[in-house]
N, C-alpha and C positions, 0 to 999 in steps of 0.2 A: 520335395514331394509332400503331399497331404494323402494322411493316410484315416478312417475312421472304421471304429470297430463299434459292435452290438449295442454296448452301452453306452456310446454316444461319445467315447473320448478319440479325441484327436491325436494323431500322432505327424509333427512337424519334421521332420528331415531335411538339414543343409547338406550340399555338395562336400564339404568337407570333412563330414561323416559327426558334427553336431547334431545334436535333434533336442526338440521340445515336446513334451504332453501336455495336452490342455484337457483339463475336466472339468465341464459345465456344470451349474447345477441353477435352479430357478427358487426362491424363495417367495412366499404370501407374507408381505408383512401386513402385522393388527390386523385384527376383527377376527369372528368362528373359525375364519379357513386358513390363520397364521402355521407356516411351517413350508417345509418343502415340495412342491409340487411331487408328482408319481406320476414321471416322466416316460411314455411307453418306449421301445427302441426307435432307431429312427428309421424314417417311412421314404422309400423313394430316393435314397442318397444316390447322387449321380456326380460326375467330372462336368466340370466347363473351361471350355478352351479359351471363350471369347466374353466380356475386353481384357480379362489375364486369366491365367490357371487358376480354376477355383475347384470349390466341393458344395454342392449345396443339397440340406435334406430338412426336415421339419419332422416335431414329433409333439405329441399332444398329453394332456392330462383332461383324458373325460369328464371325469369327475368335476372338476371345475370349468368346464368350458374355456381351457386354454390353449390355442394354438401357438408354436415356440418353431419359427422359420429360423434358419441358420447358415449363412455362409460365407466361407474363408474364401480370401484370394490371396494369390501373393506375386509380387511386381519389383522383382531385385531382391534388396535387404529388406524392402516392405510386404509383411503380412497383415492384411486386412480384416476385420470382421464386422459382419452387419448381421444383429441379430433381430427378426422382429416378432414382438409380445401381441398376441390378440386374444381379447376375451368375448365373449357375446351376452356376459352377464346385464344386470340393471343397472349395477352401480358399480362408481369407480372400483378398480383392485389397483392395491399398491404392488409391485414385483420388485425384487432382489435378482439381476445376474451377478453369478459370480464365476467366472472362469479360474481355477486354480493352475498354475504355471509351473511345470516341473523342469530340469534342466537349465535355469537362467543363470550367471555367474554372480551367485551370489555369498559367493565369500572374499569380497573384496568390499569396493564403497558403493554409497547411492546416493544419488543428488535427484534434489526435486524442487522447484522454485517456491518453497517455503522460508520460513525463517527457523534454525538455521537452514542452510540449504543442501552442507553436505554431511555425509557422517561416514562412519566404518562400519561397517553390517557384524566386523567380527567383534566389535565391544561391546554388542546389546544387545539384547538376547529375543530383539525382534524389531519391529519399526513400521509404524504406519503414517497416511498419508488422507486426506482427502478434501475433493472438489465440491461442497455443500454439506450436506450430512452423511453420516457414514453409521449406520446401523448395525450390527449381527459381523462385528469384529469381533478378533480371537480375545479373548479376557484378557484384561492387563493392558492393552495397545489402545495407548490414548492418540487419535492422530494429530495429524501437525497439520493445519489447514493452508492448500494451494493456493495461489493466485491464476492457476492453469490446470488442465487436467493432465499432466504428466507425471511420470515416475521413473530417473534412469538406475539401471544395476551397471556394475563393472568391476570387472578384473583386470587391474594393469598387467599384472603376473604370466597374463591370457591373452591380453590386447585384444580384449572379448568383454563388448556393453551390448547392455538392450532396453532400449524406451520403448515402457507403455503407455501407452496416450489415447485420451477420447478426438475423436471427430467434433471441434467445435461449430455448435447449433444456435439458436437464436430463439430460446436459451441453451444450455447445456444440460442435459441431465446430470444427475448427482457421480461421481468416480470415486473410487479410493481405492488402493491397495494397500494389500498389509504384506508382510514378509515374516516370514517364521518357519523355523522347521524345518530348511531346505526349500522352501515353496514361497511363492506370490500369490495370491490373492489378487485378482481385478474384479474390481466391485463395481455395480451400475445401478443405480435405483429410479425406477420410473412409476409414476400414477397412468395407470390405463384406462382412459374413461370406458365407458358404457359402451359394448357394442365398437369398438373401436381398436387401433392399432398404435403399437410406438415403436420405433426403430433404434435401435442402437448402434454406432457404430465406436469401432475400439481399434489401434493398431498395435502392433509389436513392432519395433523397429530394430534390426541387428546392425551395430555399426563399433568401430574400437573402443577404447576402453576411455573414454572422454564423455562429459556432458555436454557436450557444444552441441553434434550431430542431433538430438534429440531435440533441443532448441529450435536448429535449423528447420527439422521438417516442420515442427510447429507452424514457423513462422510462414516458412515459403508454400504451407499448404492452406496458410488461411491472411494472404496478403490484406483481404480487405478489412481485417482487422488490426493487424499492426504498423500497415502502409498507408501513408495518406501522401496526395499533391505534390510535387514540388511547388505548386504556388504556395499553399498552405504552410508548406515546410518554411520557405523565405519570410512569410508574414510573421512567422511563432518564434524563429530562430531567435532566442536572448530570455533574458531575467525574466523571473515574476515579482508580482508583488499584490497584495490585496491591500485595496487602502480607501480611507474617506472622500470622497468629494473633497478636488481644491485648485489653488488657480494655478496661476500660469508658470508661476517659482517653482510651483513642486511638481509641476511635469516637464518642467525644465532639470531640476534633480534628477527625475526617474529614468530621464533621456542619456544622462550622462554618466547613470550607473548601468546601462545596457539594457534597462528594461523594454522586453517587447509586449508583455503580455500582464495586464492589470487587471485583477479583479474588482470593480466599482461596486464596494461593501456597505454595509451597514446603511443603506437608505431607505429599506421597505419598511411599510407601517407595523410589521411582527412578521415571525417569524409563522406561514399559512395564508400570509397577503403581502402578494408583492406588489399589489398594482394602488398605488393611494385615490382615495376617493375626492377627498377636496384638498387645497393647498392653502396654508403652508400644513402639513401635517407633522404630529410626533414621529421623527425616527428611532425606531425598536423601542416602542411600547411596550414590550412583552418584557425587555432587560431594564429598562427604565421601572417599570412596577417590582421588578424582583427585588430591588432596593428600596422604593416605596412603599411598598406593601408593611415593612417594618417600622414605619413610621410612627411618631408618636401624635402626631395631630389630630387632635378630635374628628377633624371636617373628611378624615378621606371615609374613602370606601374600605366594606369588607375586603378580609384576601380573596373574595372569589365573586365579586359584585359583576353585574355585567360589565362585556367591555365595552356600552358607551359609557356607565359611568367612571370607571377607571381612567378612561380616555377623557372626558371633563375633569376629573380631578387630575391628571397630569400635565396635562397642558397648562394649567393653573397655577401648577407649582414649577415647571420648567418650561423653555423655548421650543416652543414646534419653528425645526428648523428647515425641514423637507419642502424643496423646490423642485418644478420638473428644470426652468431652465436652469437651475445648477448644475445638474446631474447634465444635462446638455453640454452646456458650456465644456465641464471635466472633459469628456468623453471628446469633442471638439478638439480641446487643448493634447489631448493625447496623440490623438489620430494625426494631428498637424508636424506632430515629430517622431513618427513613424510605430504608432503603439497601438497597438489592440487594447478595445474595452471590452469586458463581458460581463453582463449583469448579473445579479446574484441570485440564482433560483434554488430552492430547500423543498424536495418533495416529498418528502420521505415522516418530517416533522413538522408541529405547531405548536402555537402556544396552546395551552392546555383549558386557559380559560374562554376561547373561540372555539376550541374544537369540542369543548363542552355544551359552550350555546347553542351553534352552528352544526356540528358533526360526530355528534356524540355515537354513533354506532360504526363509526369508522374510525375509532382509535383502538389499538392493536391492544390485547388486555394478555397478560400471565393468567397458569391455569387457577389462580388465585379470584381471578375478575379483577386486579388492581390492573391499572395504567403500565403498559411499559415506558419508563421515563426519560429522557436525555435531554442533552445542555443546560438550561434552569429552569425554567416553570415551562417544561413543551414535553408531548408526549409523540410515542410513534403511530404516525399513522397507516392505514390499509390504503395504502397509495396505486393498486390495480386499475388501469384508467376505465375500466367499468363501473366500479364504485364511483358515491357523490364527489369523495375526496377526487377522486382522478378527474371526475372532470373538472369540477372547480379549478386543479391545477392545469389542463389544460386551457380553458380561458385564461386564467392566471399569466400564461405565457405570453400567450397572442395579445392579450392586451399590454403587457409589459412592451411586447416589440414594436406594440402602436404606437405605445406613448413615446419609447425611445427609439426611432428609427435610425439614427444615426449609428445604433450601437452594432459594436461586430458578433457580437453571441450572443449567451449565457454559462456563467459559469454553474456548474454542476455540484450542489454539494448533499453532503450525507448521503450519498446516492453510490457508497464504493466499496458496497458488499449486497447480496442479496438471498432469500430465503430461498427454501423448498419451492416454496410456492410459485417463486418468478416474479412476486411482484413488484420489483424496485428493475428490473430489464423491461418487464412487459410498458412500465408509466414512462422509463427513461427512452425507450423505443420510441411513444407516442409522444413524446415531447420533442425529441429530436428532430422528426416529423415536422414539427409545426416550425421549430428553428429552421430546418434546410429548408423550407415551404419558404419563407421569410429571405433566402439566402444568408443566413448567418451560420455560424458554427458555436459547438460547444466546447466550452472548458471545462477539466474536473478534476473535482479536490478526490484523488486517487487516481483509477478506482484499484480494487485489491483483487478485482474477480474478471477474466479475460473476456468476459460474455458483455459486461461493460465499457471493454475498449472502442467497442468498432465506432461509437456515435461520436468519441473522442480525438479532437486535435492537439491536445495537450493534456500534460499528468500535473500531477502536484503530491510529492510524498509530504504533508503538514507538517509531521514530526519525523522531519529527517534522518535525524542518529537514529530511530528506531524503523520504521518506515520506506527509508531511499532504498535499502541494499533487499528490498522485500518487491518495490514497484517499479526495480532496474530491469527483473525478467519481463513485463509488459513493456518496456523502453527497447525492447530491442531489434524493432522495426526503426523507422526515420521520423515517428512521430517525437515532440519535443517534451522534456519532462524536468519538473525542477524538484529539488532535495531542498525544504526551509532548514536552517543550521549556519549559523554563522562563525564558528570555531573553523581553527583549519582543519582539525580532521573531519569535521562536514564538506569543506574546500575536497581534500584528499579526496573521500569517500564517494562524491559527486563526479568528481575528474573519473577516478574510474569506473562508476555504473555510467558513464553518459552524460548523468545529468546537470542541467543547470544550474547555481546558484541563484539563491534570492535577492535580490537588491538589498544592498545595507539599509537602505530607508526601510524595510522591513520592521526594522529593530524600534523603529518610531511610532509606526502608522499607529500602534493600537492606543496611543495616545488620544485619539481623535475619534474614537468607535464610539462613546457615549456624549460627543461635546456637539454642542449646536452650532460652534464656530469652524467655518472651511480647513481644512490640513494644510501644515504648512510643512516647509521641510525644517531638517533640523542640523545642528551639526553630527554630524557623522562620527564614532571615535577613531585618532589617529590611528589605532593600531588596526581595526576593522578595513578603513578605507587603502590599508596600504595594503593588506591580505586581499582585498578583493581584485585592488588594481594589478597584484602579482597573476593571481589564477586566470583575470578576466581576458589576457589576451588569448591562452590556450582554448578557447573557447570557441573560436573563431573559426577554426577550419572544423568544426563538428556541425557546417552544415551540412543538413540530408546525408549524417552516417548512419551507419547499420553496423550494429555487431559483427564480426567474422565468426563465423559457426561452424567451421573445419576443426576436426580434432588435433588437439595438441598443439596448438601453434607457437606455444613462448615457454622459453627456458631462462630465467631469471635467475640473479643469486639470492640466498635466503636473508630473510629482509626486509626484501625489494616486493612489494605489489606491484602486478599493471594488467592490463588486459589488451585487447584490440580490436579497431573500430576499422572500417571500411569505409572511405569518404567516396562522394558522389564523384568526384573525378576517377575514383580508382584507387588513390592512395592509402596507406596502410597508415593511423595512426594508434600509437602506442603511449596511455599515460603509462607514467612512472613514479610511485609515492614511495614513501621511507614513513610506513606508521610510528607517531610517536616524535619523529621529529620536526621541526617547528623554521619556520621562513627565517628568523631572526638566528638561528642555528646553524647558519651558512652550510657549510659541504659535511653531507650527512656518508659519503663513500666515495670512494676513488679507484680506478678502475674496476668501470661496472661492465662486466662481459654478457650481451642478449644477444639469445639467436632467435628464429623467426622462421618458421616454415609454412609456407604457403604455396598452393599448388603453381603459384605464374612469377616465384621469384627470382629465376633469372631475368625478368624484364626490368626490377629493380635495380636503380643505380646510382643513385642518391639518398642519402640521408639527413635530418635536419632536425636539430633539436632545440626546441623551447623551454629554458629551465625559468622558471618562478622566480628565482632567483635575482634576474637580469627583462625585468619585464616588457613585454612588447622584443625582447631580442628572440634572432632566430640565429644560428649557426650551427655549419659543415662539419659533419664528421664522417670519418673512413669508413667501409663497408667493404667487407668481403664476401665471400658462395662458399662454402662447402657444406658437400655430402645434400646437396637441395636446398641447403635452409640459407637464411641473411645473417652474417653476422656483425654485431658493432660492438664497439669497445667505447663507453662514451668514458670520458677523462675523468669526469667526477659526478655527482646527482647529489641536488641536495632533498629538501624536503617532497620534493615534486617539482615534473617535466613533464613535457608530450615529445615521443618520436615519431620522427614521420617519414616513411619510407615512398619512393617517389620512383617513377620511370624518369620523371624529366630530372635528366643534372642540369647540373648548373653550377657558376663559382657562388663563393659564400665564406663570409665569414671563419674563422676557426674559434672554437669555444675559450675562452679566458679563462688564462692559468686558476687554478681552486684556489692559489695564494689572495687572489683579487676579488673572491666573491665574499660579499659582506657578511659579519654573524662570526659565532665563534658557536664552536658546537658544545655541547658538553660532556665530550670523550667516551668511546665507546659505546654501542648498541644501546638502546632506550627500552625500557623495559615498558610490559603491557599498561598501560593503566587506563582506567574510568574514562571515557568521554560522553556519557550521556546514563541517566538512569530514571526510571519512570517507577511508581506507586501508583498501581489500580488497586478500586476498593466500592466496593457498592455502601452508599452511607447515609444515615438518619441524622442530617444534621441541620438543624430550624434556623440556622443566621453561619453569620462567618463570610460570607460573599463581600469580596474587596474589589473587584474585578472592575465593575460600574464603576465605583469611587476610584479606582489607580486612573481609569480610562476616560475620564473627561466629562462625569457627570457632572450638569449644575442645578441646582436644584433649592428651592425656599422652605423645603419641605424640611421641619425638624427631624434630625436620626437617631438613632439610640449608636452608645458606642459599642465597636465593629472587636468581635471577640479573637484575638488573637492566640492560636493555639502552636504551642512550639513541637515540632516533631525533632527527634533522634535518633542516628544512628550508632550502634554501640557508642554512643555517649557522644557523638557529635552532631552538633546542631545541622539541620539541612535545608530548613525552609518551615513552612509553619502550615497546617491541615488546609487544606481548600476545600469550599462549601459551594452549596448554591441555593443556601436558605430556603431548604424544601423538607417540611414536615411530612417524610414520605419516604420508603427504601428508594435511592436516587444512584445509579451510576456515575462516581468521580472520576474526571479525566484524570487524576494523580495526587498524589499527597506532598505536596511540599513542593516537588520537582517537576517540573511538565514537561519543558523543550529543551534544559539542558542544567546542568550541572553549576548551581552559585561559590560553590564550595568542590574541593576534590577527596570523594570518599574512599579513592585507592588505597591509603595507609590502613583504613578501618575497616575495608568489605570483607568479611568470610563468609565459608558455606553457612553456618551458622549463628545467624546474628539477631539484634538487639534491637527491634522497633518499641520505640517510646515517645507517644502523641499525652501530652499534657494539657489538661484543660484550661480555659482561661484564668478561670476563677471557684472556687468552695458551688458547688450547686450548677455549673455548667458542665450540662449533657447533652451526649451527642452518642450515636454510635456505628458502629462498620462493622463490616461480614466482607466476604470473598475478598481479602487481601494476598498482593501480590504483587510482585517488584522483577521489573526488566531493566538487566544490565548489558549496555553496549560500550565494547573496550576499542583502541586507538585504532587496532589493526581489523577493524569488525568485527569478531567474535560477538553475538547475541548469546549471553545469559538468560536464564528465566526460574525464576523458586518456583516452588511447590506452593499452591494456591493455600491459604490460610483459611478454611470453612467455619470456623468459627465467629460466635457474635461478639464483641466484646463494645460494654457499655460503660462510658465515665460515672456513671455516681447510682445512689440507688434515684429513681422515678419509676411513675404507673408503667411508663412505654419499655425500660431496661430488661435486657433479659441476655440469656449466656454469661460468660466471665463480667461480673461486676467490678468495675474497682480503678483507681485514681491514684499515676497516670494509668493508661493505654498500654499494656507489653503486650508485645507482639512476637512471634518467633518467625523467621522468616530463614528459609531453609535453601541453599543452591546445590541441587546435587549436583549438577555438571561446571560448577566453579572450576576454573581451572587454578595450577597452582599449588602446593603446599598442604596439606588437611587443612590447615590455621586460616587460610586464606589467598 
């Protein structure tokens, strides 16, 4: 029952004598009328019987010409809220709901599709969350940002959760909750224009003490964004890769490492123009000058010359290699052995010295008036397809899909978060548009925000180790999604979000991003190509699965990871990983006892399992019923398997003595360690870019030599500073490390450690702010330090300021390190 008293709070009542409070309140953020609305009681509350039990009343605040409509329904375990905001003022009002939530079991855990994603509510002494910005939280609670707008609570003790969750819209208004104090916080923040109305809708959902359920409504209430075709499904099902232009060898590779889905990279004339004007033209001008620009040759241009002249002096000094029919041909060659191409579109950024000539009032500026900056000489742009930038990029599209009609999309990039404001949903909406107008589909490098799933046929987590286990809760519809990571525990980590692996050729391709000569393939490393060949056949029956989203399904021994998948025929499949242990490790356990509860398991009656181990093999094992659930006993598991529970029996094989699987293990349990660690750092740093030069520049152009700066952790070497030769505060994808680990930091990470970046040489300066370092360990586990604010500059110069001094210390701090004080 719904019950509502004077002051406008709700009172919730379950049949089983549970209940909840809800106390509204409406907040004015910025400007003279910042604060809390003076809400009068509510006006006309009445019952509604019809389309479900509701309560609806409205109540106003004169003083500000706010009308505040309100009403609950509820339909089973789902209670519903739609609230709506009207103002009749002149100009926008920002508004704050906040509904605070009393009675939720919140002395147990909470999961939310963040990174991490679960926690104890009883170890911290509060926790927040949120979907875009999150304003007018309780002091202290820094949030953890969604890729959804959900939030579940649970008590196992209780077998009592409950998901909060927005209504997703096109776009989504801002959501966050906070927890503190015995209470939740559901937070909503909307801009009201002028004279105008905005709707909120919010659910509660009660269901046991699990996060699936929560998921599940998610999903099953907003299919058309996490559900796509079974045609679709068919054509995406396999590998990614992004790669150069090349013949017929290397998509004859790509065919035979599974690839279905190609990104056809690095061909546009920069980074704000995809569409080339004459041929042959330079590919990525914009990354080609980032290493010319440092040239020593009398004859070039300034670093900021227009970009014809730049473009005359490049082409002078390197091979304009861009052809349409190359780019044909590839895309041809793919298609012919069963592969999708999708062109590469960037809407979001440009290079810096066109959108200066060109669209100088459409680059996105800090409240500084500086550039906001990203990848190497490109800034962000106001990509609203109202603005000049939006439409430019829409021509930019249709003419791309003129020139290449043969092609099956465009891939999506930088496009896999977006602001307040809406503007990277409102230009990817309008481009999508012109794609599905075309009959093509999009691909996308993420996205990280659920509002940008729906235009998507496929994911791409880039930086896997860090990334996949964040963009597996968007994966859990039948749409297809890849995790890049070539380690087995990216293999592991991939098997159980779903996702796909990348093609080993992966590891090659960037070989070819700055070279004017076609891609060829390469050889593979033996230990790579046997790890792919073990994992790639489980792979195979994850067409068109979905998640299982019933609570509580798997009981496992500790250990053991796995999850469960629901395959299009029906069947049930279950990876199985052993974090930490390794393919060449043979039998990681021996008997492994899963049970499996699912609402339809007595129609199971077959079992089948695929261990890594014995690849491309499938074989029988026994299954039994009790008390509901499925139980199997499999003989052994080693580093990873898929089980597959089936109505159809059948005979089969029996699985091979553990004496006979290859590998010797290394005795006893494996302990946590490092599999992936990343260094963010915003940084002033004039040279240092290798990148060009590792990736197949050629060039007549004399260089000056390329400064190599060593970085350390408590005294062990990890990789050397990364630059992007930008005399300017510049966002660094990482310092040393980027997509995976050259060295194993495990022996030496503690909570309290030792960054030291040494400069090249006496008089080489560079400097960094906002440092900070993410740690991802075998079995998942995301780490994260405490962000470092500090400036610190190698030597004295005019531009040095904060801690001066030679090398770089760094202090980098993990409070939630697991482990030992020491590490």
């Amino acid at each position: 029952s719904l019950d509502l008293d004077a002051a406008g709070r709700l009172a919730v009542r379950y049949a089983d004598g549970l209940s909840l409070q809800v106390t509204p309140a409406v907040q004015v953020e910025g400007g003279d009328q910042a604060g809390p609305l003076a809400l009068a009681p509510p006006e006309a509350p009445h019952a509604e019987a019809l389309p479900e039990p509701g309560l609806r009343w409205r109540q106003r605040d004169a003083s500000r010409g706010v009308l505040v409509e309100t009403t609950w329904r509820h339909r089973g375990a789902l209670l519903e809220s739609a609230v709506r905001l009207s103002h009749g003022g002149a100009a926008p009002l920002a508004l704050r709901l906040e509904l605070a939530i009393a009675g939720l079991p919140l002395s147990g855990r909470c999961f939310a599709p963040a990174q991490p994603a679960e926690a104890d509510l009883n170890a911290t002494g509060g926790a927040a969350w949120a979907y875009r910005g999150a304003a007018g939280l309780p002091p202290g609670l820094s949030p953890r940002g969604l890729v959804m707008p959900m939030v579940c609570v649970y008590e196992p003790s209780r077998d009592l959760g409950f998901t909060l969750a927005a209504r997703l819209e096109a776009p989504t208004p801002a959501f966050a909750v906070a927890v503190q104090d015995g209470q939740a916080v559901l937070q909503r923040r909307v801009v009201v224009p002028p004279g105008g109305a905005v709707t909120l809708r919010q659910v509660v959902l009660r269901h046991e003490a699990c996060w699936r359920p929560g998921l599940g409504w998610m999903r099953d209430a907003h299919p058309e964004v996490f559900m796509t075709s079974d045609a679709v499904v068919n054509a995406t099902h396999g590998c990614f890769i992004y790669s150069n232009t090349g013949g017929e060898d290397l998509c004859e590779q790509l065919a035979r490492e599974g690839v279905r889905n190609v990104e056809v990279h690095w061909n546009c004339p920069f980074f704000g123009k995809s569409v080339p004007e004459a041929e042959p033209w330079v590919r990525m001008l914009d990354d080609h000058w980032n290493t010319l620009k440092l040239t020593t040759d009398p004859a070039a241009p300034g670093p900021e010359a227009p970009c014809a002249d730049i473009e005359r002096y490049v082409r002078s000094v390197c091979t304009p290699a861009g052809r349409v029919e190359t780019v044909r041909q590839f895309i041809r060659g793919l298609q012919r052995r069963g592969m999708a191409a999708f062109l590469y579109v960037n809407p979001t950024e440009c290079w810096e010295v066109y959108a200066t000539q060109e669209y100088p009032e459409c680059i996105v500026r800090r409240p500084d008036g500086t550039a906001r900056r990203t990848w190497f000489d490109h800034v962000v742009m106001d990509c609203r397809p109202d603005s000049r930038w939006g439409q430019h990029l829409i021509d930019e599209v249709e003419g791309l899909l003129r020139l290449f009609p043969e092609a099956d999309g465009i891939f999506m990039d930088q496009s896999a978060g977006d602001p307040d404001d809406f503007r990277v949903c409102r230009i990817t909406t309008a481009l999508a548009e012109v794609v599905h107008r075309a009959g093509k589909t999009c691909y996308w490098n993420g996205p990280y925000m659920v509002d940008l799933l729906r235009h998507a046929v496929g994911l791409l987590g880039e930086l896997g180790p860090v990334e996949g286990d964040r963009i597996a809760w968007l994966a859990i519809g039948n749409k297809v999604c890849c995790g890049l990571g070539h380690s087995e525990t990216q293999y592991q980590r991939n098997l159980l979000n779903g996702l796909w692996p990348p093609a080993p050729s992966q590891t090659l391709s960037r070989r070819f991003r700055m070279s004017p000569l076609p891609a060829t393939p390469g050889a593979i490393p033996e230990a790579l190509a046997r790890l792919h060949g073990a994992y790639l056949p489980l792979y195979a029956s994850f067409l068109g699965k979905v998640w299982y989203l019933g609570a509580r399904p798997l009981r496992v021994p500790e250990g053991v990871q796995a999850n469960l998948f629901v395959s299009r025929s029906g069947d049930y499949l279950m990876p199985l990983v052993v974090p930490g242990h390794a393919l060449d490790h043979g039998v990681a356990r021996q008997g492994v006892a899963i049970a499996v509860r699912v609402p339809d398991a007595a129609r199971l009656r077959a079992a089948w399992f695929w261990p890594v181990n014995f690849p491309g093999g499938r074989f029988a094992v026994p299954l039994c019923h009790a008390d509901g659930e499925v139980c199997v006993d499999l003989p052994w598991l080693g580093s990873a398997g898929l089980l597959v529970l089936s109505a159809d029996a059948g005979a089969g094989e029996a699985m091979p003595s553990a004496s006979t699987v290859p590998g010797r293990a290394p005795g006893g349990p494996q302990p946590r360690r490092v599999a992936c660690a990343v260094i963010r750092a915003e940084g002033f740093v004039p040279d240092g870019n290798r990148d060009s030069l590792r990736n197949g520049l050629v060039t007549t152009a004399p260089l000056p030599p390329v400064p190599v700066r060593r970085v350390l952790l408590n005294g062990l070497p990890v990789g050397d500073l990364e630059s992007v030769n930008s005399p300017h505060w510049h966002p660094l994808a990482g310092v040393g490390i980027l997509h995976g680990l050259t060295v194993d930091i495990t022996p030496v990470l503690r909570r309290d450690n030792d960054l030291v970046i040494e400069p090249a040489w006496p008089g080489d300066f560079f400097k960094l702010r906002h440092i900070a370092m993410v740690v991802v360990f075998t079995d998942g586990l995301v780490v994260h330090s405490a962000v470092d604010r500090e400036t610190y500059s190698s030597c004295a110069h005019p531009q040095a300021e904060g801690v001066i001094g030679s090398p770089l210390r760094i202090r980098l701090v993990f409070p939630d390190l697991p482990g030992p004080a020491g590490g």
